[in-house]
C-alpha positions, -999 to +999 in steps of 0.1 A: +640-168-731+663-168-704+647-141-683+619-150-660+614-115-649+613-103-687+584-126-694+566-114-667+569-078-678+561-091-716+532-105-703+519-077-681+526-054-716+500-079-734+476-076-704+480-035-702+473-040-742+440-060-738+427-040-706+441-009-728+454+007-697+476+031-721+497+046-692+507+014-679+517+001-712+536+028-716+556+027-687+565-011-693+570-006-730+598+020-723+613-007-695+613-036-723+629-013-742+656+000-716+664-037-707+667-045-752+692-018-751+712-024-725+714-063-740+724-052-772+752-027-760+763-051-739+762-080-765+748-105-737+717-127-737+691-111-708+688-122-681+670-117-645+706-098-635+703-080-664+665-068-663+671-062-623+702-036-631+682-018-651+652-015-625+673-005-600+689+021-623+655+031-637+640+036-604+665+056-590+661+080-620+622+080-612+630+093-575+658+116-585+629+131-611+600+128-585+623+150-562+631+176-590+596+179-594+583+182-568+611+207-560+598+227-591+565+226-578+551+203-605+530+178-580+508+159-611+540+151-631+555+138-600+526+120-597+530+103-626+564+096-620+556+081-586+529+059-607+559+045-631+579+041-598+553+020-580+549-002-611+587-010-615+590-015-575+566-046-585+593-068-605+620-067-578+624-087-551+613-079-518+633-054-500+656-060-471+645-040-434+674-025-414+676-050-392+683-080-419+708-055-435+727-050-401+730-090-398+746-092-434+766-067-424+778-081-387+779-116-408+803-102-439+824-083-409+832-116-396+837-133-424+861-107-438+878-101-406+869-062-416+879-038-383+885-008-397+870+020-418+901+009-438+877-019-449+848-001-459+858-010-499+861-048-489+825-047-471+811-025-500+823-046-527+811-081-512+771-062-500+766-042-532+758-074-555+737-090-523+713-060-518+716-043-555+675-031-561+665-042-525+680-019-498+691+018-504+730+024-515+733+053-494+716+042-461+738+011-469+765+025-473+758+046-440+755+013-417+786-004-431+803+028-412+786+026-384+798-009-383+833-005-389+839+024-361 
């Protein structure tokens, strides 16, 4: 298997099996399956990149639905959604702080010669891949601006 990260979510499936923690092996059955899918349409072996894109993706739809809900006034199914969230958080890496965001940022702007908010694309293009599933996309996207005025 060419997917560290899947085995680790295989093997935390058979340990939710044994310890029959049925909301757990719920959550992570429904993530193997996202990550199958997303192999199969895409005709490509998994792989860490693969299982990652679809963490980041699926967590971001946990937080958009926490927010809907809790919107709507429905605390214990946000609850659960924050649960599924917290457990998907666990397979990626560790997030990036501000600060080490700003120094990839000053770094890239060097590096690129980027002045401009002409250059935003450039900066966007080359950071997206390097903080994909560790640092918001928004807040990212935010400082890159600051940087460029």
């Amino acid at each position: 298997m060419a997917s560290d990260l899947l085995q680790k979510i295989l093997d935390d499936i058979k340990s939710a099996m044994k310890a029959r923690d049925t909301e757990t092996l719920g959550t992570l059955r429904t993530l193997h399956s996202d990550i199958k899918n997303v192999s199969i349409n895409s005709g490509v072996e998994i792989s860490d990149e693969i299982v990652l894109d679809v963490l980041a993706k699926s967590l971001k739809q946990k937080n958009e639905a926490i927010e809907m809900l809790k919107n709507g006034g429905r605390e214990d199914k946000a609850a659960e959604e924050m649960k599924a969230a917290d457990l998907y958080r666990k397979y990626l890496p560790a997030p990036f702080s501000e600060e080490e965001v700003k120094t990839i940022i000053f770094e890239l702007k060097e590096k690129l010669g980027a002045s401009s908010p002409k250059d935003m694309g450039k900066m966007m293009k080359e950071l997206s891949p390097i903080t994909k599933g560790r640092f918001d996309a928004k807040h990212l996207s935010q400082l890159v601006q600051e940087a460029l005025r």
